[in-house]
C-alpha angles and dihedrals in degrees: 000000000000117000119233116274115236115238109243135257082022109183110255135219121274116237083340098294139096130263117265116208097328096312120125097194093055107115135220122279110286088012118113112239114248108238123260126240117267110187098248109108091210106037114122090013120165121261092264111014122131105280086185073242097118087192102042120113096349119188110249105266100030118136112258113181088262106099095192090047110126104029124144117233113260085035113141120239106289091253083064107263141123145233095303114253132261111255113252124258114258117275106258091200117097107121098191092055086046089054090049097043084049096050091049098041086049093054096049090045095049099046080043085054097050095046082054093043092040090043084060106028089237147071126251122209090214092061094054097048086051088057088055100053098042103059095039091061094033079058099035087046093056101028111032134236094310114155090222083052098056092040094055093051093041082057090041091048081054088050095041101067085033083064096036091054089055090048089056092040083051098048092051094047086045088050085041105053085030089235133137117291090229090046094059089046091041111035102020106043114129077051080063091047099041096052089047085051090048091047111038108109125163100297092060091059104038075055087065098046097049088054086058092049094047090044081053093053092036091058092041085056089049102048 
């Protein structure tokens, strides 16, 4: 006997199993149903499979564009170096520039120094001392603690009061003979110098001597 012959083009069954209720993705029975699609590209992916995210659950240690990513704080720059240095303080130890600085800030002090002594009629310890001082850390400050530099300042201290005692010897001849304060310093020097001579005693040269030891201390502040 001859077998029935199949209609063509029959529909066939969907992942080997019948449809249940209408619904093509319903398994057999004791098959797990395969999942249904849920519109969402990436739903139910794998640990580990492509997202289309680059940067999405990246392995430790993966590039990611940042080339300074991972680092660990304190780290030095990624060619090796550190943080970049502080520049260094400025050298303190130009001799030429001390002795300058000794010889100007000798001239303004002791002129400081005569219009005080002049303004008074009479010379203060404390301001020469304060000479001293003065042009031996102005010095120190600029030069260093060269030896050359605090023995210049300690010699234009010297020469400072020296120079501050004829400004106030000039300023009580000029109120004397009621002339000009430039006329007594200009035409009537060696006067100055003579009366400073005629008049120094021990005081006026225990004043110098006190404007060298405070250049000295000064110096040693400074340094």
């Amino acid at each position: 006997m001859s077998q029935p012959v199949q209609p063509p083009n029959q529909p066939q069954q969907p992942f080997g199993g019948q449809p249940v209720d209408g619904n093509p993705y319903a398994g057999q029975p004791g098959q797990p149903a395969p999942a249904a699609p849920t519109g969402n590209p990436y739903g139910q992916q794998t640990p580990g499979a492509p997202t289309g995210n680059p940067y999405g659950q990246q392995a430790p240690g993966a590039p990611t564009g940042n080339p300074f990513a991972g680092q660990q704080p304190g780290q030095g720059a990624p060619f090796g170096g550190g943080a970049p240095f502080a520049p260094a303080p400025p050298a303190r130890n130009n001799v030429l520039l001390g002795v300058l600085v000794a010889l100007g800030a000798a001239v303004v002090a002791g002129i400081l120094y005569g219009v005080i002594a002049g303004s008074i009629e009479r010379e203060v310890g404390y301001a020469a001392v304060g000479v001293g001082f003065l042009v031996g850390f102005a010095s120190s400050k600029i030069g260093g603690s060269n030896p050359a530099v605090i023995g210049a300042a300690a010699v234009f201290s010297i020469g400072a009061v020296y120079l501050g005692q004829l400004v106030g010897i000039s300023m009580v001849l000029a109120d004397l003979a009621q002339i000009p304060f430039s006329e007594v310093i200009g035409d009537h020097f060696g006067t100055v110098t003579e009366a400073w001579s005629q008049e120094a005693d021990f005081m006026t040269y225990l004043f110098l001597a006190l404007g060298a030891i405070a250049a000295v201390g000064g110096a040693k502040k400074a340094g």
